[in-house]
N, C-alpha and C positions, 0 to 999 in steps of 0.2 A: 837812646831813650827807651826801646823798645827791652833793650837786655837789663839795662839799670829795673824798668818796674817789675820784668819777671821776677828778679831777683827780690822784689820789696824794696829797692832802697828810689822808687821814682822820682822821692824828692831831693836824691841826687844826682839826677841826669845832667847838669853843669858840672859839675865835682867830676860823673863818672868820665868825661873827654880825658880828662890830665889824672885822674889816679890808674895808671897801666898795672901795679903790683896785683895781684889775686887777695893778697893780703888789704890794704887798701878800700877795694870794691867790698868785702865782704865784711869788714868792718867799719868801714861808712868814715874812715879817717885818712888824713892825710900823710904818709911814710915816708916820701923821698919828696924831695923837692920838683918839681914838672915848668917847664916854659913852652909857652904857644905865644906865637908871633905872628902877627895878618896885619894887612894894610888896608885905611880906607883911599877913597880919592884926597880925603884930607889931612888923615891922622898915620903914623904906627904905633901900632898898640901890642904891648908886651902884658898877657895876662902870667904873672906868678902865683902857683902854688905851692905854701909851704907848711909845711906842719905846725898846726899849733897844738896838736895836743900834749901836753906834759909829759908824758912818756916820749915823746921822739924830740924834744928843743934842748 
């Protein structure tokens, strides 16, 4: 959270966990596809991100 708002982009501090590319982080979009996988006591939850911007689909 803390690197995402130095950078300006605070309002992507959920984005910034799953975009790792440098490219990504500094242009605030999503490039390669990312998965994070956590369990609760009840659920597993697979968060996907994947590109939607027009240039990368």
């Amino acid at each position: 959270e803390k690197e995402a708002a130095e950078l300006g982009k605070g309002s992507f501090k959920y984005a910034w966990v799953l975009d790792k590319l440098k490219a990504e982080r500094e242009r605030g979009i999503t490039i390669d596809i990312a998965l994070w996988k956590f369990e609760t006591p009840r659920y597993y939850v697979t968060v996907i991100d994947a590109p939607g911007h027009r240039d990368f689909i």
